[in-house]
C-alpha positions as CSV (number, residue, x, y, z in Angstrom):
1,X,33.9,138.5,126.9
2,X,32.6,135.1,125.8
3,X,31.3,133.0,129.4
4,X,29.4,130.3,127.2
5,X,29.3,128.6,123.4
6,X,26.6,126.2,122.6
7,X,26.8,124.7,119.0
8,X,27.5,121.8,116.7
9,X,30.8,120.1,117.3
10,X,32.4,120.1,113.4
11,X,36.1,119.3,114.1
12,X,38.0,117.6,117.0
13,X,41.5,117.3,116.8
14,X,42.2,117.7,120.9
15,X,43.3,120.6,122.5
16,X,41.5,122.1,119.5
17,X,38.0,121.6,118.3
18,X,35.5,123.9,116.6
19,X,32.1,124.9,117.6
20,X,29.6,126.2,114.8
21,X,26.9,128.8,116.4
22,X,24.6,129.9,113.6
23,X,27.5,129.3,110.7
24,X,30.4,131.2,112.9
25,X,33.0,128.6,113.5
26,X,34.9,129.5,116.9
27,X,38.3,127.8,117.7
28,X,38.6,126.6,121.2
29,X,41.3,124.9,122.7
30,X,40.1,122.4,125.3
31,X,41.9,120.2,128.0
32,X,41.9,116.5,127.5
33,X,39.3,115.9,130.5
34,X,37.1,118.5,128.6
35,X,37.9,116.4,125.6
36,X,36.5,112.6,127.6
37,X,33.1,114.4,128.3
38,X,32.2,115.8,125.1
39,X,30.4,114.1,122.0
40,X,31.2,113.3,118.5
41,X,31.7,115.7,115.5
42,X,28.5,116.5,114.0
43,X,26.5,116.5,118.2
44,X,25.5,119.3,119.6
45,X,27.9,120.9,122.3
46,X,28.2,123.8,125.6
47,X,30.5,124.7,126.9
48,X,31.9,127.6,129.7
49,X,34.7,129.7,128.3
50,X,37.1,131.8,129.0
51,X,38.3,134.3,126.5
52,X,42.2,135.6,126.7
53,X,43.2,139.0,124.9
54,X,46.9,139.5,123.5
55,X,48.3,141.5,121.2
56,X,48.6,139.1,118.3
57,X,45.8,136.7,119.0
58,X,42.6,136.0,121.0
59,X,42.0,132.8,122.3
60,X,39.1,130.9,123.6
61,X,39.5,128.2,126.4
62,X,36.5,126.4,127.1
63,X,35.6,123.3,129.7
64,X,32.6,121.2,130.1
65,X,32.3,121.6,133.2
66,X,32.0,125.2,134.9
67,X,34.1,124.3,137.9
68,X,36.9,123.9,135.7
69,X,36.8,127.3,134.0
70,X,37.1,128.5,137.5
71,X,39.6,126.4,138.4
72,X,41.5,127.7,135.3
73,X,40.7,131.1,135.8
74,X,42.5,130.7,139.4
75,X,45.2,128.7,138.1
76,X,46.3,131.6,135.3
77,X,46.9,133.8,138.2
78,X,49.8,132.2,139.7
79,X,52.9,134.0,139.2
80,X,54.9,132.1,135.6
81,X,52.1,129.9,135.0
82,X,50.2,130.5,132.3
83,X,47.5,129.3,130.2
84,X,49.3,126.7,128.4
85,X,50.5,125.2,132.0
86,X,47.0,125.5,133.3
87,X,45.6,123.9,130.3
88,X,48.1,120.9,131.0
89,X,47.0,120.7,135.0
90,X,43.4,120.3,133.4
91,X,44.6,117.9,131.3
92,X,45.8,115.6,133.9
93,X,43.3,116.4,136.9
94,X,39.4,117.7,136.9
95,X,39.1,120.5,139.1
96,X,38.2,118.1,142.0
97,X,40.9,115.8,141.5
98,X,43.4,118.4,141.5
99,X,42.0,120.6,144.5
100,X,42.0,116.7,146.7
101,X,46.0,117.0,145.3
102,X,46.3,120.4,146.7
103,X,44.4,119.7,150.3
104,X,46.7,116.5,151.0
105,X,50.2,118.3,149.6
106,X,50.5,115.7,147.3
107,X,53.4,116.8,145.1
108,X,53.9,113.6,143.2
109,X,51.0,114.1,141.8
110,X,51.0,117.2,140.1
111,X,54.7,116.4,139.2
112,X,53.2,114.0,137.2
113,X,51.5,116.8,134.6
114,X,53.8,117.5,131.5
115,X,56.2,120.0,131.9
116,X,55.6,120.5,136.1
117,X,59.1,119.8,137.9
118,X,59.1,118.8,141.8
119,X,60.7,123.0,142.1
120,X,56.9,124.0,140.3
121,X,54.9,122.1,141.8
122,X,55.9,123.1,145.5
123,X,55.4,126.4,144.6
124,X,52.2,125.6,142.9
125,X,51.2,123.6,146.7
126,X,51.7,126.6,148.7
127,X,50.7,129.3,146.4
128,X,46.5,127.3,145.6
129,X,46.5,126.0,149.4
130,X,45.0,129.9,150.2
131,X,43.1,130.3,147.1
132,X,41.3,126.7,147.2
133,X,40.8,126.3,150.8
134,X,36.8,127.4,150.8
135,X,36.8,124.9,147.4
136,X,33.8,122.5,147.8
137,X,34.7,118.8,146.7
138,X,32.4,116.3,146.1
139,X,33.4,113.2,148.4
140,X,31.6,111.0,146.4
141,X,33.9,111.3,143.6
142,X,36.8,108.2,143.0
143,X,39.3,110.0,141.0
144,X,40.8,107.1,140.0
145,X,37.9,105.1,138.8
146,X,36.6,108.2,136.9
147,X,39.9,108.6,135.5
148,X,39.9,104.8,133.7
149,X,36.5,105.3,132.5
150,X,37.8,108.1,130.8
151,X,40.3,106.5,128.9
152,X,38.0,103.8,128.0
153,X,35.6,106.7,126.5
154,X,38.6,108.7,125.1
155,X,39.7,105.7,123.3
156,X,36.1,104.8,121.8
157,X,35.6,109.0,121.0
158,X,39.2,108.6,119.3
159,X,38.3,105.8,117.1
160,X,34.5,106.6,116.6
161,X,35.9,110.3,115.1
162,X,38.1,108.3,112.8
163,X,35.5,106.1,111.4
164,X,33.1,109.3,111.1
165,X,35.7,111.6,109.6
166,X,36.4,108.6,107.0
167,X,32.7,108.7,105.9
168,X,32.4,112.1,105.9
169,X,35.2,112.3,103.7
170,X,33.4,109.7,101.7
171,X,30.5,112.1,101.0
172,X,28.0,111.4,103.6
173,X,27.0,114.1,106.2
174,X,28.2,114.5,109.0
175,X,25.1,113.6,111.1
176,X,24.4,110.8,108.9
177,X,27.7,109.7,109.7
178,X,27.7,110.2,113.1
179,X,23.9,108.3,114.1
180,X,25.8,105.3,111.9
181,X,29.1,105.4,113.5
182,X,27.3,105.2,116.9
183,X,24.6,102.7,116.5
184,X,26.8,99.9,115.3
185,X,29.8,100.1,117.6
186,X,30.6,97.9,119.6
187,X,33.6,97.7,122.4
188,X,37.4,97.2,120.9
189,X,36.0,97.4,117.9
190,X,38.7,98.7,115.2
191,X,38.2,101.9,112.8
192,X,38.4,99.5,110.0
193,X,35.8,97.6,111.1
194,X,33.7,100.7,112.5
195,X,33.7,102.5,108.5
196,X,32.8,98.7,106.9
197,X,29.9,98.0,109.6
198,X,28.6,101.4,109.3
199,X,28.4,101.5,105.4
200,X,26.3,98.8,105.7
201,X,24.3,100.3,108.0
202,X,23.7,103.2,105.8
């Protein structure tokens, strides 16, 4: 089983990116908080996996943080929720954000994931209240703040990747691209802007 993939990020196009260790490209689906803490194409990358085996396919789940793949892990053992659903919890909620759900009952929040009704998320309470309750959480945390800071970053990562995809399709390298892209911007800056101001910078 793969635990851990360290390598240069060469394509992000969330919940998929793909990792290049030593000229092997791997295929990892990420959540979206996974996708917030992560660089740019063309930086380097690690991440803690989790590797699941079907039939037809074999597919590689992987988190920035470690407590997350263990959240995960936990999560895809609940009877009818699988990794797709637990891929969407992360999506919503860091581990720590979601185990503060679970320790106050707090069913509108997790009703509040895509594709969770009030009926699964109940279930969902009772079921992780036993399997979470020794789950360390650090108080210091603010949920809330951490999760607009997020979407600040998600939004710059969004529109840096543009700007650097455009060059690179222009015929500059991808770390050339990259160290431009991200030493001229600037906040609310658009991708038009972003590609013009980083030509020049070239």
């Amino acid at each position: 089983m793969i635990a851990l993939i360290t390598g240069l990020l060469i394509q992000k196009k969330s919940p998929e990116i793909v990792v290049d260790v030593n000229g092997v490209g791997y295929e990892i689906l990420i959540p979206m908080t996974t996708s917030y803490q992560i660089g740019l194409v063309g930086e380097q990358v690690k991440l803690h996996c989790h590797m699941v085996v079907r039939e037809d396919a074999q597919i590689l789940f992987g988190f920035y943080r470690i407590q997350d793949r263990d959240l995960f892990r936990i999560l895809i053992k609940v009877n009818g929720l699988g990794p797709k659903m637990a891929l969407a919890i992360l999506s919503t909620f860091d581990s720590d954000e979601f185990v503060k759900c679970v320790h106050a009952n707090d069913v509108t929040a997790i009703v509040s994931v895509p594709g969770v009704g009030k009926k699964t998320a109940e279930r969902l309470m009772i079921e992780m209240r036993d399997r979470l309750k020794d789950w360390h959480v650090d108080q210091l945390s603010t949920p809330m703040e951490q999760f607009v800071d997020d979407k600040e970053k998600h939004q710059a990562s969004l529109i840096m990747s543009d700007a650097q995809s455009a060059l690179v399709s222009l015929g500059y390298k991808p770390a050339v691209a990259s160290k431009a892209v991200q030493s001229v911007y600037k906040d609310n800056m658009s991708v038009d802007d972003l590609i013009r101001h980083s030509l020049k910078s070239i």
